[in-house]
C-alpha positions in Angstrom: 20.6 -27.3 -6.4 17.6 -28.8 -8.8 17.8 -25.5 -10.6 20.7 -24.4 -11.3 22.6 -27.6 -10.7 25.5 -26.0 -8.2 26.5 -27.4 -4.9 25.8 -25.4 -1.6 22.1 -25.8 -1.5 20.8 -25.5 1.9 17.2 -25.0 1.4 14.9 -28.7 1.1 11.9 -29.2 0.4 9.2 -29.8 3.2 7.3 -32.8 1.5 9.0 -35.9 3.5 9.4 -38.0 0.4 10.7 -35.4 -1.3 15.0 -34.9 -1.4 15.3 -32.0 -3.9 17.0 -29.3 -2.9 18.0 -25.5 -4.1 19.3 -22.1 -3.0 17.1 -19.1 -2.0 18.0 -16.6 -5.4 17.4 -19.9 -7.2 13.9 -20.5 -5.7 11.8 -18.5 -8.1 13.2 -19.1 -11.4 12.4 -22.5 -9.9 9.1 -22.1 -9.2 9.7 -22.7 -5.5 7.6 -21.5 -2.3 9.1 -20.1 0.4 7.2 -19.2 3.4 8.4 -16.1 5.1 6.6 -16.6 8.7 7.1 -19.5 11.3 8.1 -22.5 10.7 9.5 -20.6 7.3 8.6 -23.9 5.4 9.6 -24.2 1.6 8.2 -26.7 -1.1 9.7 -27.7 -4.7 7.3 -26.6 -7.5 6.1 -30.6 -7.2 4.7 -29.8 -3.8 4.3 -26.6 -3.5 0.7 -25.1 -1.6 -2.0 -23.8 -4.5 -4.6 -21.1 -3.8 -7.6 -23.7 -2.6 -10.1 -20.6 -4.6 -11.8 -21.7 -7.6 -11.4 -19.1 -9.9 -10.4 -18.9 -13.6 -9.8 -15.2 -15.4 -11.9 -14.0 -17.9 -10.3 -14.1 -21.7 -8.0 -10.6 -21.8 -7.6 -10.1 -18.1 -5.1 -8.1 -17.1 -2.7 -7.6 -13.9 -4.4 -5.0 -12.0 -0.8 -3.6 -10.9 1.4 -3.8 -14.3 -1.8 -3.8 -16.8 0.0 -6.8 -18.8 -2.4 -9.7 -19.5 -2.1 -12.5 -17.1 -2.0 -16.1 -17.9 -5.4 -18.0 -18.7 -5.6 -19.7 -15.3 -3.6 -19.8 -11.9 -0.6 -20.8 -12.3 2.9 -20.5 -10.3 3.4 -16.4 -11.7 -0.8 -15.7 -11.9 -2.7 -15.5 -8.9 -6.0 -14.7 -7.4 -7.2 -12.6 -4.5 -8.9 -15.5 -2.5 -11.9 -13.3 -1.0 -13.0 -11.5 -4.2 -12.0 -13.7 -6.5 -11.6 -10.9 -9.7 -8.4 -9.6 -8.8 -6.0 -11.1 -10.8 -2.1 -10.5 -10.2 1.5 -11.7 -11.3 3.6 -12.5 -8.7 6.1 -10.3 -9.0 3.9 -7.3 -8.9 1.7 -8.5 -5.8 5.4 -8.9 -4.5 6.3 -5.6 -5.5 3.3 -4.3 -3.7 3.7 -6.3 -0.4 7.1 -5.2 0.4 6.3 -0.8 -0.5 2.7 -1.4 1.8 4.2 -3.6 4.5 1.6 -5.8 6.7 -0.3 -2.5 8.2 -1.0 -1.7 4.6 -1.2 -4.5 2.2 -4.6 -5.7 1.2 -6.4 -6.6 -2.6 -5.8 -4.2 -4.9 -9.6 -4.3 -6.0 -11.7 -5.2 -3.0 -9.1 -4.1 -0.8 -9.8 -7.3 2.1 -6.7 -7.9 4.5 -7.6 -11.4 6.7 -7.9 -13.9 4.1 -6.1 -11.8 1.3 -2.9 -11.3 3.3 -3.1 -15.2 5.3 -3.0 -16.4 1.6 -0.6 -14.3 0.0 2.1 -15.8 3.1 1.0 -19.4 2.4 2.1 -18.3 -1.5 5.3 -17.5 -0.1 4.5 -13.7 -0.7 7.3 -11.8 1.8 5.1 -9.2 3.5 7.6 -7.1 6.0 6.1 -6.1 9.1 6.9 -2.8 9.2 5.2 0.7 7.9 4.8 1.3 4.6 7.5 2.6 2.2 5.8 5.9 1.3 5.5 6.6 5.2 9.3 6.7 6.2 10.6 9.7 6.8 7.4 11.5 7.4 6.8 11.8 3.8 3.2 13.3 4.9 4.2 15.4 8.2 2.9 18.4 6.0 -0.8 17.1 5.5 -1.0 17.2 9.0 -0.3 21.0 9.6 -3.1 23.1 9.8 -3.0 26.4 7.1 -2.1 29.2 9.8 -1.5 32.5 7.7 -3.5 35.5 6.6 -4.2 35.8 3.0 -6.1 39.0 2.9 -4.5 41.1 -0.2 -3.8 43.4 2.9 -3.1 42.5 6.1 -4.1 44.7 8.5 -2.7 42.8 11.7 0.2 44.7 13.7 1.7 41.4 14.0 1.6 40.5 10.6 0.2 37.6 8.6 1.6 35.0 10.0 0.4 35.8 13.9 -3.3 35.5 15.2 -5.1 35.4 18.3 -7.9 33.0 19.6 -10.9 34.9 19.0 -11.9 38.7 18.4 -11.1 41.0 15.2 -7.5 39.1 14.4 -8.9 35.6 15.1 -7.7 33.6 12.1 -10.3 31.8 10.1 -10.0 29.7 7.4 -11.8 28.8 4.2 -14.4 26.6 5.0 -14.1 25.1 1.2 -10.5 24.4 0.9 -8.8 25.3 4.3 -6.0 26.6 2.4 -6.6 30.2 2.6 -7.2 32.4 5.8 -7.6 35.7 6.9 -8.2 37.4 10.0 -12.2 38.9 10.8 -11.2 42.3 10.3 -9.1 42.1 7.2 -11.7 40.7 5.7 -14.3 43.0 7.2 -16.2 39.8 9.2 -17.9 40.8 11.8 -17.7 38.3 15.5 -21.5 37.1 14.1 -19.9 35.5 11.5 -18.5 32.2 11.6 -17.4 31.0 8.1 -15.9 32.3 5.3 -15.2 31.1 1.9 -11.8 32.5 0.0 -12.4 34.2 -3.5 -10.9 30.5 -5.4 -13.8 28.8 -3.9 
């Protein structure tokens, strides 16, 4: 391995005339590119691809992810988003970002494009998982997705109680037409059938 000068290195470089090789944990303290999508090509830092943008960050840019200032041009650890050209990024962070978002959800950070961003980022040798995003798994969200179905009348007048309603009438259940997380039947409100909103006392 060029790197870290052990033997077992499987991985070589892509460029014909080129015979250096190294090991996959030793390819970024290397300043190697590995593409993670077919053919799953990899290049020495001598050959390695290099965002085709022209761009150069202003003085004091910083890493829209970490907030840390980024280098004065693009470099191996600095990048660019390709279709805005004023997002600037370390590596590790757009890294960072790409395997939480997955390929449904990874896009710039500031313009927030997907073709070219995402087709660039994998020519970088960015690993972008195709799966879900992290904060998806496990249904993380199932409860933003369940509509507000109790009465929050001070008093509920319903025999059924609160938590029962029926589709339209005096104990139809209608909800704040501000927030939608406050209800209360017609009657316990004193609504008549005419009425078709209400508004709960927050809002």
């Amino acid at each position: 391995c060029f790197v870290c000068g052990h033997t077992g290195a499987t991985i070589t470089c892509c460029d014909t005339d080129c015979d250096r090789s190294f090991h996959l944990p030793c390819a970024k303290e290397g300043g190697c590119v590995t593409q993670f999508l077919p053919p799953y090509r990899a290049f020495c830092p001598a050959h390695s691809p290099h965002q085709a943008v022209e761009a150069t960050p202003e003085p004091g840019t910083h890493c829209l992810i970490c907030t840390e200032p980024v280098e004065e041009r693009k470099t191996y650890s600095t990048m660019v988003c390709p279709a805005c050209k004023r997002a600037w990024f370390h590596r590790d962070c757009i890294q960072g970002q790409a395997l939480a978002a997955g390929i449904l959800a990874f896009q710039c950070p500031l313009c927030r494009d997907t073709l070219a961003f995402v087709l660039d980022m994998f020519v970088m040798g960015i690993r972008i998982p195709f799966r879900e995003p992290s904060w998806e798994e496990d249904n993380a969200f199932a409860d933003l997705d369940e509509r507000h179905s109790q009465c929050n009348a001070s008093e509920c007048l319903y025999p059924g109680g609160r938590e029962e309603a029926e589709e339209e009438g005096p104990w139809e259940l209608l909800l704040c037409r501000s927030c939608a997380a406050e209800g209360t039947h017609r009657r316990c409100s004193g609504l008549t059938d005419s009425i078709t909103s209400w508004e709960c006392d927050s809002c």
